[in-house]
N, C-alpha and C positions, 0 to 999 in steps of 0.2 A: 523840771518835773512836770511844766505842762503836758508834754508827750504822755509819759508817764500816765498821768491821769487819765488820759483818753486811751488807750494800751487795755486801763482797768476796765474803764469803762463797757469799753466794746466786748471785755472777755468775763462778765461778769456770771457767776455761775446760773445756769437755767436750769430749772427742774421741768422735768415732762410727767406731770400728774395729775389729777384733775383737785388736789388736794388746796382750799382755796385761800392759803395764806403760806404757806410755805415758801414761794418764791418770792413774795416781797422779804420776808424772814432774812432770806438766803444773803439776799441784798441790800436789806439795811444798812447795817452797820460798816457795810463798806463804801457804800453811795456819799455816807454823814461824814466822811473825810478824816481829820485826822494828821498828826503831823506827817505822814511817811517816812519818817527819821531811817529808818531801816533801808529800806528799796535806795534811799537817796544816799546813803552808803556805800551798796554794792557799787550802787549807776556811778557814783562819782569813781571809784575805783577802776571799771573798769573802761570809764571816759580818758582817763588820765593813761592808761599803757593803749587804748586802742578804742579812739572813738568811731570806729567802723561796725563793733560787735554791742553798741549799746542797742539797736533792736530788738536783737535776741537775747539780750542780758535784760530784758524788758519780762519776760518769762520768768525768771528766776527772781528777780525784785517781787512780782507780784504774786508768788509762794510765798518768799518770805511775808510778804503783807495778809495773807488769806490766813497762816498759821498766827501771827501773830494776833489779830482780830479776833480767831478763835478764842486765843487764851483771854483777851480781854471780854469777851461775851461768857464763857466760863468763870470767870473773876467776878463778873458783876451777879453771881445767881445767887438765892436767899440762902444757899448754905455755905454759900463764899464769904465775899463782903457784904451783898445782900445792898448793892446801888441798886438807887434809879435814874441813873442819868449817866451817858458814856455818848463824849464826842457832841456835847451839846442839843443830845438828843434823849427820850426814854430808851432804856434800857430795851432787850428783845423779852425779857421775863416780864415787863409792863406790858407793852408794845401790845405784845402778843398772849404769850402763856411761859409757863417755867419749862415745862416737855419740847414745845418748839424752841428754846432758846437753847436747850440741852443737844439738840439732837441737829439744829444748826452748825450748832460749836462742834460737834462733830462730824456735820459735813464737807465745814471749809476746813478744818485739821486735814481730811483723808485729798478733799480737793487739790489742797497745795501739792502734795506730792504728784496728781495725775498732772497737774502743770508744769508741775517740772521735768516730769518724765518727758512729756512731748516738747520740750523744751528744745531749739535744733543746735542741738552741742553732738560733738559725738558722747557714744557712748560711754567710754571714758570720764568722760567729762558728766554726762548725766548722773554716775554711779557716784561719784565724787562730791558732786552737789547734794543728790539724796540725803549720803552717808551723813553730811556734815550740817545739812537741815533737822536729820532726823536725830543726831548725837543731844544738838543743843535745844533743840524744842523736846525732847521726850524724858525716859528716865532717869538719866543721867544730868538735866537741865534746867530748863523750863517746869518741866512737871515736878519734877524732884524738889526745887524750891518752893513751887506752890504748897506742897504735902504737907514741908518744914511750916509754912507761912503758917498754914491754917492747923496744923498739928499742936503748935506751940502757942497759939491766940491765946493771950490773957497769959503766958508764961515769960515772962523776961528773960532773956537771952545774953550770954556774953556779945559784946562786940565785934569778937571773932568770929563767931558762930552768926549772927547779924549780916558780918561780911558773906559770909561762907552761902546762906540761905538767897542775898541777893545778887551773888554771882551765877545763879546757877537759874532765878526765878526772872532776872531783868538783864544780867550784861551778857551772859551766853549767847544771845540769839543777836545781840548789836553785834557778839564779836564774832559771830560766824557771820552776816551780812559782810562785811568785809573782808572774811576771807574767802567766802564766797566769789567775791569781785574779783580777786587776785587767780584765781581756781580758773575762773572761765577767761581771762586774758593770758593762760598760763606763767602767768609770776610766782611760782611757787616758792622762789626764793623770800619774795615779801609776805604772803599769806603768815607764817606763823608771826612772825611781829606787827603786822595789823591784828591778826586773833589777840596778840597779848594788849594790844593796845587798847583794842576793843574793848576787851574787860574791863582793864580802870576804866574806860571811857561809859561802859554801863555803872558800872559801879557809882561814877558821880552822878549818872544821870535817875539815879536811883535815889540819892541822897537827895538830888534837887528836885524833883518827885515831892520825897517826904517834907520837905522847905515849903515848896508851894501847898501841899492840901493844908497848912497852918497860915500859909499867908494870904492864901487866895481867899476868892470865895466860887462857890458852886460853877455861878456866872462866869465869873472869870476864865477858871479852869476847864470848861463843859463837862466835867461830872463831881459827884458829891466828893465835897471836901472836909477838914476837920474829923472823918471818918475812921482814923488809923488808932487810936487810943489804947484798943485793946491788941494791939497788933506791933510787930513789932520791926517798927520804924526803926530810922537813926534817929530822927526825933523824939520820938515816943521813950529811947534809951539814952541817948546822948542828951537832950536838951535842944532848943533850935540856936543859941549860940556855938556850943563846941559844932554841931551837925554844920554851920555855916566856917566852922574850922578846916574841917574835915573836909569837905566841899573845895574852897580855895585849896589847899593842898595837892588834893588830885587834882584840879583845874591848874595849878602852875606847874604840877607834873606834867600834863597833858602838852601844855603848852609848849613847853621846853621841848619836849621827845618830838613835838611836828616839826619845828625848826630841822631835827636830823632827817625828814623824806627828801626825796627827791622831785627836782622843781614839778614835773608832770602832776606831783600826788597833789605838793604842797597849792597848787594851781587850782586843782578841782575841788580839794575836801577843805581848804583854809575858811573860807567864806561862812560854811554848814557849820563848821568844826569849833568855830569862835562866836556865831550864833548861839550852842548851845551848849558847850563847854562853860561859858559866862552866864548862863539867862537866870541862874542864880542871885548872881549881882545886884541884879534890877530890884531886888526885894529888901 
């Protein structure tokens, strides 16, 4: 991923204005790091059927990472969860102001897509990536979940409806990241079973999310913890024992279903895949 990083680095978005904070803004919260759990999905993906197109699959890892930053600089604003801290840093609504954090989060949203547009796939391939950025980051997705998240605050929720809100707010955009990867090495045969894998594989990674803001602390995690309360967790609904139930279950589903890839996948994404499939465990 060190590539990677320097990929961001070098293609970090510039503003041309004389406006005197904006551009550090722009670049915060992507400089302050972060797992890349996402980028390093695709990138494994598409190392394992054709490590010749991971330059240009460098493009498309780092949409996915501008959109997903988005949502997390949108997450963090006083009429969201209202943190101050993301990625071991102040938030952009501290940092700066609430209007520059707003209108950031809306420049690296629209950003991502001009990155990938000029993305050098064909066209084909550019539309395809789009569609399946925009399906699972937008209304149908990512935003749809957040709506649920913050619609329902301080309302407890069935289980199902819990699943249903962080399939759509956390594992959608892991499981497009992977199908994403399959898309641009044209494995289309594997794309929709990484999508489905993906899912559960957001879906734990959701649970053990809500596991750490109750085990962690601030420090630990780099942004505020024990914060979920009125929110609705699997914690928050479940308890942190069933929630570490729940968690193992998917994680030895997960587990089991890698053993069925094939060695190329199992090669690239095994290492990533049992990093944070388990990081649960440790608590």
């Amino acid at each position: 991923m060190q590539n990677f990083e320097q990929f961001l680095l070098d293609n970090l978005p510039q503003s041309q204005s004389f406006h005197p904070t904006y551009q550090d803004a722009l670049q915060n919260m992507l400089v302050a790091g972060g797992k890349r759990f996402r980028p390093a999905l695709l990138l494994g993906v598409v190392k394992a059927y054709n490590p010749l197109m991971i330059q240009s699959a460098y493009h498309a890892a780092f949409a996915i990472e501008l959109l997903h930053t988005y949502s997390l600089i949108h997450d963090d604003l006083p009429a969201m969860d209202n943190s101050p801290l993301r990625r071991g840093k102040p938030t952009l609504h501290v940092s700066f102001d609430e209007v520059t954090a707003i209108l950031v989060g809306d420049a690296l949203n629209t950003y991502s897509f001009e990155v990938l547009s000029n993305a050098p796939f064909s066209d084909t391939t550019r539309v395809k990536l789009i569609r399946e950025l925009a399906h699972n980051g937008g209304l149908n997705g990512m935003v749809l979940g957040q709506a649920i998240d913050c619609y329902f605050e301080n309302t407890p929720l069935k289980v199902e409806d819990i699943k249903l809100l962080h399939t759509n707010k956390t594992a959608k955009l892991i499981a497009a990241s992977m199908k994403m990867g399959a898309i641009i090495v044209g494995r289309e045969e594997v794309a929709e079973k990484l999508y489905e894998f993906g899912i559960k594989l957001g879906l734990l990674f959701q649970i053990q999310d809500d596991i750490l803001d109750v085990t962690q602390s601030s420090q630990e995690a780099g942004k505020l913890t024990n914060n979920d309360g009125d929110k609705n967790s699997f914690v928050t609904i479940l308890g942190l024992e069933e929630s570490m139930c729940e968690a193992n279950l998917l994680a030895d589903g997960l587990t089991q279903e890698m053993s069925s890839f094939d060695e190329p996948l199992k090669k690239e994404l095994l290492g990533l895949l049992n990093k944070y499939i388990n990081r649960h465990k440790n608590q």
